[in-house]
Biopython code that builds the backbone (N, CA, C, O; Angstrom):
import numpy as np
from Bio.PDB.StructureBuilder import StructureBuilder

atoms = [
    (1, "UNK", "N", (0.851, -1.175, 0.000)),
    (1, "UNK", "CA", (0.000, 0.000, 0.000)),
    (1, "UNK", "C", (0.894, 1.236, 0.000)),
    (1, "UNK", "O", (1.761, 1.338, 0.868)),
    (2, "UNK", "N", (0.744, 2.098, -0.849)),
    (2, "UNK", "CA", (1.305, 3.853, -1.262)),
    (2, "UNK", "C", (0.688, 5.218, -0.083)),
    (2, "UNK", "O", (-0.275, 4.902, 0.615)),
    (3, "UNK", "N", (1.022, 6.051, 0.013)),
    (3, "UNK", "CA", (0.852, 6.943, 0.819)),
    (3, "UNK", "C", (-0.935, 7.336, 0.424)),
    (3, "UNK", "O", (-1.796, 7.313, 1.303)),
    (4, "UNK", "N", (-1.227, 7.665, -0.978)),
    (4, "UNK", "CA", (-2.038, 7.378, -1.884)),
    (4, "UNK", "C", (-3.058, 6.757, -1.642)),
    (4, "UNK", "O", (-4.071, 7.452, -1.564)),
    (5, "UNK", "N", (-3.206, 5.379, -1.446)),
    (5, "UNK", "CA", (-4.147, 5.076, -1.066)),
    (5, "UNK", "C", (-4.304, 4.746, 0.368)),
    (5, "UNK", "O", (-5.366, 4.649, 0.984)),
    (6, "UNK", "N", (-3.164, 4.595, 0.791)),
    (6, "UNK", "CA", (-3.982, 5.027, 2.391)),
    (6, "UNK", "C", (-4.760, 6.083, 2.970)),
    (6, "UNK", "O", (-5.625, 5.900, 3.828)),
    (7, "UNK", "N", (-4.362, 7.446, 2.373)),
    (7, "UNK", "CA", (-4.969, 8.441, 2.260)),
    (7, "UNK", "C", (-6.340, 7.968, 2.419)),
    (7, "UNK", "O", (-7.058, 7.958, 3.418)),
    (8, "UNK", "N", (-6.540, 7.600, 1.290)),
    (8, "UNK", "CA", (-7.960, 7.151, 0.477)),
    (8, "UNK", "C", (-8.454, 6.116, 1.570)),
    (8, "UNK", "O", (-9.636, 6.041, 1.904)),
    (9, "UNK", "N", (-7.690, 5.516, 1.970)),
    (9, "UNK", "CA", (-8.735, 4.112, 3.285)),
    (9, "UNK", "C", (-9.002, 4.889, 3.914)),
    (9, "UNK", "O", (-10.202, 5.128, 4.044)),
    (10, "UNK", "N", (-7.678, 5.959, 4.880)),
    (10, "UNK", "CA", (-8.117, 6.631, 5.891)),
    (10, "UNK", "C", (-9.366, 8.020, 5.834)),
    (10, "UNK", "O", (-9.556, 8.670, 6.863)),
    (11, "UNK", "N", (-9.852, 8.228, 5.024)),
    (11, "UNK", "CA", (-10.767, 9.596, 4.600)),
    (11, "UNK", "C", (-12.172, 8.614, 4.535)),
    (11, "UNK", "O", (-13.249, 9.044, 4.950)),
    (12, "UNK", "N", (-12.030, 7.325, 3.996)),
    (12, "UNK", "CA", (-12.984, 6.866, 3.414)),
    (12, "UNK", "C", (-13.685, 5.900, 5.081)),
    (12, "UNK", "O", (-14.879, 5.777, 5.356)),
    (13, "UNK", "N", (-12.716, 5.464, 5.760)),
    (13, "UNK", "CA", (-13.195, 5.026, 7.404)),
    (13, "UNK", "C", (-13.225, 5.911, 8.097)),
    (13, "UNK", "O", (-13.425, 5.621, 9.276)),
    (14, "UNK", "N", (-13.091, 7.066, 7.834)),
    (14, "UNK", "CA", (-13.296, 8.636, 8.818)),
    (14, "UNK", "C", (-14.803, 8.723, 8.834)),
    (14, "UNK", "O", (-15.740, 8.828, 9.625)),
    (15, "UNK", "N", (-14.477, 8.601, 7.218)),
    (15, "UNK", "CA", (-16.044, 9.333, 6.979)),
    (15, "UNK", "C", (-17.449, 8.158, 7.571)),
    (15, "UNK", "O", (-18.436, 8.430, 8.254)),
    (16, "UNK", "N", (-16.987, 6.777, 6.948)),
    (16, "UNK", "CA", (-18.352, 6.037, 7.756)),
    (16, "UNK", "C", (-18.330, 6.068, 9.147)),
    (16, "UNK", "O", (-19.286, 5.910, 9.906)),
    (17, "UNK", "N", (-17.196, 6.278, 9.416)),
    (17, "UNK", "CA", (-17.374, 5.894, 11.220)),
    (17, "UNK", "C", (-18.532, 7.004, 11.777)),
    (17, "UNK", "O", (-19.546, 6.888, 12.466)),
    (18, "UNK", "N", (-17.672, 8.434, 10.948)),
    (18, "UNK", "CA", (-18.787, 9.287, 11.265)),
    (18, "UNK", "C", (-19.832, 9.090, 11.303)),
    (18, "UNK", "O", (-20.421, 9.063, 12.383)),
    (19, "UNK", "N", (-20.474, 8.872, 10.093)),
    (19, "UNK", "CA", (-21.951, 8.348, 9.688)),
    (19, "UNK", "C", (-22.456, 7.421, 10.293)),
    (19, "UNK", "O", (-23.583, 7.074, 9.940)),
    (20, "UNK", "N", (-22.007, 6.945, 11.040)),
    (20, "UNK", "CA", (-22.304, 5.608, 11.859)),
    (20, "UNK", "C", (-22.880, 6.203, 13.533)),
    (20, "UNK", "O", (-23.959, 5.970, 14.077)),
    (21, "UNK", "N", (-21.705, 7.030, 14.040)),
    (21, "UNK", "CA", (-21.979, 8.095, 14.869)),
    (21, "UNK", "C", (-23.075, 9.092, 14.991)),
    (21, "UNK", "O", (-23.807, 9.299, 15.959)),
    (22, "UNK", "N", (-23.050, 9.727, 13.719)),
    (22, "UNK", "CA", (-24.689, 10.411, 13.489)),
    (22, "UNK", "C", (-25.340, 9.531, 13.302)),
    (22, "UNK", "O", (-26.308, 9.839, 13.998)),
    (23, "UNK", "N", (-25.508, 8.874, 12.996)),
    (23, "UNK", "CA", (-26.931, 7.672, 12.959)),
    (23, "UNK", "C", (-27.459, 7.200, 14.739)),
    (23, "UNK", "O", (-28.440, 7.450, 15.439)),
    (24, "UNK", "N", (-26.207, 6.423, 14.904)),
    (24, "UNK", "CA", (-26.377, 5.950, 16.403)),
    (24, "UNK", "C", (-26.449, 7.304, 17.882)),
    (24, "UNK", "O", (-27.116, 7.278, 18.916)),
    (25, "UNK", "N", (-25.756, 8.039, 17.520)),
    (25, "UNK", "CA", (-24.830, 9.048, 18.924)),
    (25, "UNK", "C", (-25.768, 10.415, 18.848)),
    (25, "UNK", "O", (-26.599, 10.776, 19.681)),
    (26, "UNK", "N", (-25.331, 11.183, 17.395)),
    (26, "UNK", "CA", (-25.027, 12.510, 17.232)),
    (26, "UNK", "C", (-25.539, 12.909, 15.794)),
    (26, "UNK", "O", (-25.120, 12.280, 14.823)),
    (27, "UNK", "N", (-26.278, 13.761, 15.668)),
    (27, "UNK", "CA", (-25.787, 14.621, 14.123)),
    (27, "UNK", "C", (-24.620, 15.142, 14.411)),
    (27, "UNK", "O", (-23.785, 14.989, 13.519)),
    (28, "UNK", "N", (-24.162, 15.877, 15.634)),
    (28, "UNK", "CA", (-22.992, 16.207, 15.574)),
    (28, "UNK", "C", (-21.651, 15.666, 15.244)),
    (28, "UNK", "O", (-20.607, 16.317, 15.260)),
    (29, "UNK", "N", (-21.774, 14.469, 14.958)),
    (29, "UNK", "CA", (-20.597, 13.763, 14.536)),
    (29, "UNK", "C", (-20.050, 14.216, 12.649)),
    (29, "UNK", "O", (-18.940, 14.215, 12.117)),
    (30, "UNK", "N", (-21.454, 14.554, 12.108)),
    (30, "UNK", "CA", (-21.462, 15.081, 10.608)),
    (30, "UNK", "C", (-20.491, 16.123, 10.703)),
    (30, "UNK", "O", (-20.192, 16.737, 9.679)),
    (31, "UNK", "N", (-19.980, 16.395, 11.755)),
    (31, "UNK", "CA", (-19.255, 18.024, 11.625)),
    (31, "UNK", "C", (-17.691, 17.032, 10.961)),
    (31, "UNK", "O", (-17.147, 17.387, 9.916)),
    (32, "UNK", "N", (-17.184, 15.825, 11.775)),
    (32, "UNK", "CA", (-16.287, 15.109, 11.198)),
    (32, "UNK", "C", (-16.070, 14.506, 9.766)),
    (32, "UNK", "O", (-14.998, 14.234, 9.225)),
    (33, "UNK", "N", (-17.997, 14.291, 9.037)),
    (33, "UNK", "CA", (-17.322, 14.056, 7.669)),
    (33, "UNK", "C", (-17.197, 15.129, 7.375)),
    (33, "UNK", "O", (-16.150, 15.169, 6.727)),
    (34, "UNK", "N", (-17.829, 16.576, 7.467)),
    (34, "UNK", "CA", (-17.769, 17.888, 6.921)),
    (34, "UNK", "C", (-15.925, 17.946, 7.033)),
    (34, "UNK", "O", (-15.536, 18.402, 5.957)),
    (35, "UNK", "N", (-14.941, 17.697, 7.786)),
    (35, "UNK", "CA", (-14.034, 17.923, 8.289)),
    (35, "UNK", "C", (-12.902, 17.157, 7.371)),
    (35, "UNK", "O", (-11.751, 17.538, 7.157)),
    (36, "UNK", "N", (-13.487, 16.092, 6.941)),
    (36, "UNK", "CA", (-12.607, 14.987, 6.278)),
    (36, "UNK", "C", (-12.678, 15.509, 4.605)),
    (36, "UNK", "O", (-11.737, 15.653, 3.824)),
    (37, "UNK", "N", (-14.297, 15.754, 4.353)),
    (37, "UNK", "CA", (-14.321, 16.127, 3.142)),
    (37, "UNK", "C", (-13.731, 17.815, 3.001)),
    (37, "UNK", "O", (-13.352, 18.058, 1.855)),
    (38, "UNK", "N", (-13.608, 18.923, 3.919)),
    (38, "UNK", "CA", (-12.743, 20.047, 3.422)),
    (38, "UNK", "C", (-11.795, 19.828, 3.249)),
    (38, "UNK", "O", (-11.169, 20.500, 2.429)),
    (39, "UNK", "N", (-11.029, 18.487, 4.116)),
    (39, "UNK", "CA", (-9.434, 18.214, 3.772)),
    (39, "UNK", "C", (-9.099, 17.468, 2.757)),
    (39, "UNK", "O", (-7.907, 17.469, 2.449)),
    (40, "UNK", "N", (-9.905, 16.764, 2.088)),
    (40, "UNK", "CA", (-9.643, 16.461, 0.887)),
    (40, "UNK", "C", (-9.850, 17.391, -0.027)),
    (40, "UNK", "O", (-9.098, 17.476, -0.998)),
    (41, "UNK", "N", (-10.696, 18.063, 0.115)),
    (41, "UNK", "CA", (-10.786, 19.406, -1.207)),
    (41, "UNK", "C", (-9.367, 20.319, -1.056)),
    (41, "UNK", "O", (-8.704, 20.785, -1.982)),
    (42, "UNK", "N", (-9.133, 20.420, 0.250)),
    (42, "UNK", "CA", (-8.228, 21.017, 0.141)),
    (42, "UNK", "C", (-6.780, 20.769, -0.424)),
    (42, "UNK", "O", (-6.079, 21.545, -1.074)),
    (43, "UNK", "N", (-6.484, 19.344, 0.038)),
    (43, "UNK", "CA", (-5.369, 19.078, -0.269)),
    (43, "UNK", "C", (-5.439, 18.689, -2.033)),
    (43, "UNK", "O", (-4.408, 18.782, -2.699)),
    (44, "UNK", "N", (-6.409, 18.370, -2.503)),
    (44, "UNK", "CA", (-6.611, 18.404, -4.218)),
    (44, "UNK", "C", (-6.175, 19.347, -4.582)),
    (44, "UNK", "O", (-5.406, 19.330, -5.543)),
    (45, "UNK", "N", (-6.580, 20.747, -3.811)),
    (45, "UNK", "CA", (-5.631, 21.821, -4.612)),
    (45, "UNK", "C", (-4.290, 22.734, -4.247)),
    (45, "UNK", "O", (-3.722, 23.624, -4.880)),
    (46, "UNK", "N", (-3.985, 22.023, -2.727)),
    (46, "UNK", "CA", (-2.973, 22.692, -2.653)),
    (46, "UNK", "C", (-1.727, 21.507, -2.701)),
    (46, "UNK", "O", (-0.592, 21.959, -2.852)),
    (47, "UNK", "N", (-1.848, 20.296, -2.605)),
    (47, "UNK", "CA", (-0.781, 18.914, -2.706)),
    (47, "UNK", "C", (-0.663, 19.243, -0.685)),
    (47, "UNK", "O", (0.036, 18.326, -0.255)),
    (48, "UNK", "N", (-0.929, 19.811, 0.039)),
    (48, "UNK", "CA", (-0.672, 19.508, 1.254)),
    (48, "UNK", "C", (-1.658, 18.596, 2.215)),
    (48, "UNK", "O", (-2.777, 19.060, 2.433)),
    (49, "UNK", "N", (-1.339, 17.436, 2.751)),
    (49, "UNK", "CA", (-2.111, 16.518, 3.560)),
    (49, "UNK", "C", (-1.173, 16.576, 5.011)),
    (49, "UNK", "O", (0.012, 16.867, 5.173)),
    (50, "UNK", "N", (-2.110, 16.217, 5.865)),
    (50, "UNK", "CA", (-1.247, 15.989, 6.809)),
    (50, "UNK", "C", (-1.090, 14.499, 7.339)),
    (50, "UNK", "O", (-0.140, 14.046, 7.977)),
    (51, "UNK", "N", (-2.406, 13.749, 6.870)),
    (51, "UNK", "CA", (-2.425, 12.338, 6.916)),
    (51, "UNK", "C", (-1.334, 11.447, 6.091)),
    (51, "UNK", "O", (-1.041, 10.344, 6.552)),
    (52, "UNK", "N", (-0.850, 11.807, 5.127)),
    (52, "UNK", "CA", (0.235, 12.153, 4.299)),
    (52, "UNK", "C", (1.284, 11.693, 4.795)),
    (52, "UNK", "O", (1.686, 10.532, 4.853)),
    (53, "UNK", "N", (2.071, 13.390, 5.440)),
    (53, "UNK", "CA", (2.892, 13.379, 6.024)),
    (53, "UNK", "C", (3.344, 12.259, 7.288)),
    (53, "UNK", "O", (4.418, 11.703, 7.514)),
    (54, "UNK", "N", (2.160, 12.210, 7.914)),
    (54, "UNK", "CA", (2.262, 11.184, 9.020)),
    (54, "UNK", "C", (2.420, 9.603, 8.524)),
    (54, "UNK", "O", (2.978, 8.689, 9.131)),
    (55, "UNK", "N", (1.891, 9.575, 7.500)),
    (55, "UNK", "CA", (2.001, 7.943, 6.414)),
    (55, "UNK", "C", (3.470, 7.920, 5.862)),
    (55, "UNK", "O", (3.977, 6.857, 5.505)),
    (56, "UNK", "N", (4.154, 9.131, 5.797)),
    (56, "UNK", "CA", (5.275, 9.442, 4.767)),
    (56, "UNK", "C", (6.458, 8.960, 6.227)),
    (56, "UNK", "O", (7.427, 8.212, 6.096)),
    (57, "UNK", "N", (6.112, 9.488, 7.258)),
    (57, "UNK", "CA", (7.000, 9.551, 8.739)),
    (57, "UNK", "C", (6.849, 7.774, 8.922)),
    (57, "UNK", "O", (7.904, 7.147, 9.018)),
    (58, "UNK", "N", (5.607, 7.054, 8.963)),
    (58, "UNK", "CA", (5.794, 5.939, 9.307)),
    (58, "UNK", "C", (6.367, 4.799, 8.410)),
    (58, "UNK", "O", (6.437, 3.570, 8.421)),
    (59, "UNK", "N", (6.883, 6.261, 7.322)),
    (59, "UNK", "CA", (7.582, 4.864, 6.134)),
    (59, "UNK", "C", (6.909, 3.952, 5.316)),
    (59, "UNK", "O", (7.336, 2.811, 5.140)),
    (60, "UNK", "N", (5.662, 4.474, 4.695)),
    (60, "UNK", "CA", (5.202, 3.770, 3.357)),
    (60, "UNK", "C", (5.657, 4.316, 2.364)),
    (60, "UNK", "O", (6.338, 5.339, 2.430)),
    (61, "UNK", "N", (5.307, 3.632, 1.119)),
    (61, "UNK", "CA", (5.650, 4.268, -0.125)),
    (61, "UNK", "C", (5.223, 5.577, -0.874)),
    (61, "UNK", "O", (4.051, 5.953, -0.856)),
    (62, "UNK", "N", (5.970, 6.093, -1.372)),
    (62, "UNK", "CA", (5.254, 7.243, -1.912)),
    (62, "UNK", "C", (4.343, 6.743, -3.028)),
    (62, "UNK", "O", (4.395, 5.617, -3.523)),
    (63, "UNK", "N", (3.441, 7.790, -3.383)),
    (63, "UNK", "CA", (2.638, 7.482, -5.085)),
    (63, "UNK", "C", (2.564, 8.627, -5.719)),
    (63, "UNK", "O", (3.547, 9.366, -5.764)),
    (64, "UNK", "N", (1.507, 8.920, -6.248)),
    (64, "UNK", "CA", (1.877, 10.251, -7.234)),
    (64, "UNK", "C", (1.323, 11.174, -6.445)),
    (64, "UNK", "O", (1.965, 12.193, -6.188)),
    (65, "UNK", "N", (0.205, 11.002, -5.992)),
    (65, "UNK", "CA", (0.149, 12.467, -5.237)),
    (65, "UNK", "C", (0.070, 13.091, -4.494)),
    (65, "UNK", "O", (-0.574, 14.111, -4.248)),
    (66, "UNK", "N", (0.976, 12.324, -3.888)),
    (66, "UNK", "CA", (1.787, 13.143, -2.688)),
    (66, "UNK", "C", (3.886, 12.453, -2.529)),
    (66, "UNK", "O", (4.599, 11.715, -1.850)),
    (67, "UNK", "N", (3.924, 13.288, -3.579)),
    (67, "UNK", "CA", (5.494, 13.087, -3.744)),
    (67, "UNK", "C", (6.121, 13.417, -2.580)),
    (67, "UNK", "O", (5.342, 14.107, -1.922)),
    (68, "UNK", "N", (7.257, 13.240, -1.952)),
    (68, "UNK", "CA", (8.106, 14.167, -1.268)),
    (68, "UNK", "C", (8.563, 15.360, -1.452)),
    (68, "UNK", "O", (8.264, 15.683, -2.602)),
    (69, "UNK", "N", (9.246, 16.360, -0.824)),
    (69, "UNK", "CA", (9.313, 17.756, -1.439)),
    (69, "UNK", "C", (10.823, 17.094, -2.177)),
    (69, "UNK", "O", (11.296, 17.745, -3.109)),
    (70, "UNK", "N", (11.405, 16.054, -1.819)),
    (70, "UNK", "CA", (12.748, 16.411, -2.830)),
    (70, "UNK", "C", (12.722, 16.140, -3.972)),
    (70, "UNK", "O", (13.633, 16.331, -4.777)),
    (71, "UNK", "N", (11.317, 15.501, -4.247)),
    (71, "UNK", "CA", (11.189, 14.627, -5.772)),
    (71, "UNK", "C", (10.525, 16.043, -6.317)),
    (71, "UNK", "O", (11.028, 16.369, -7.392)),
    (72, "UNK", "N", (9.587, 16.899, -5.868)),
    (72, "UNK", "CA", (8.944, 17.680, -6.019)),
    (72, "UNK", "C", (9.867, 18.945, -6.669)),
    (72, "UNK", "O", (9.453, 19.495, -7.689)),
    (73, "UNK", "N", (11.179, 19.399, -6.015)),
    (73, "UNK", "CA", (12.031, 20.671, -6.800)),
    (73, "UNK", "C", (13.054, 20.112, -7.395)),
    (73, "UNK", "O", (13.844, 20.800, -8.041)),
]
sb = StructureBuilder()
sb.init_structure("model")
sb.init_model(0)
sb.init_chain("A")
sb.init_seg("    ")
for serial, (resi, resn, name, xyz) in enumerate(atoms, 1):
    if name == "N":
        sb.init_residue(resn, " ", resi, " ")
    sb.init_atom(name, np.array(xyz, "f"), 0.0, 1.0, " ", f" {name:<3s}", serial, name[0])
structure = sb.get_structure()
């Protein structure tokens, strides 16, 4: 598994857990997918994640999009 798609597991079990939470707990738990989905919009346009970074620290592979900064300049 790539930085890449862990990304992608981790956004994608954020988000049901949430939904699982508002169903059972809280609407307030919706504030967490609201939270997961700005950080993916965001990082689409700026290349910065922080889930990323922390995947990049525990030593998986890189993929395309989210290079390292040295591959990057």
């Amino acid at each position: 598994m790539n930085i890449d798609s862990a990304v992608l597991v981790l956004a994608g079990l954020m988000t049901l857990i949430s939904a699982m939470l508002a169903w059972y707990v809280s609407p307030n738990w919706l504030l967490l997918t609201a939270f997961v989905g700005f950080n993916l919009l965001q990082s689409g346009f700026t290349g910065f994640c922080p889930a990323a970074i922390i995947f990049r620290r525990l030593g998986m592979r890189e993929g395309c999009a989210f290079p390292s900064k040295a591959r990057q300049e």
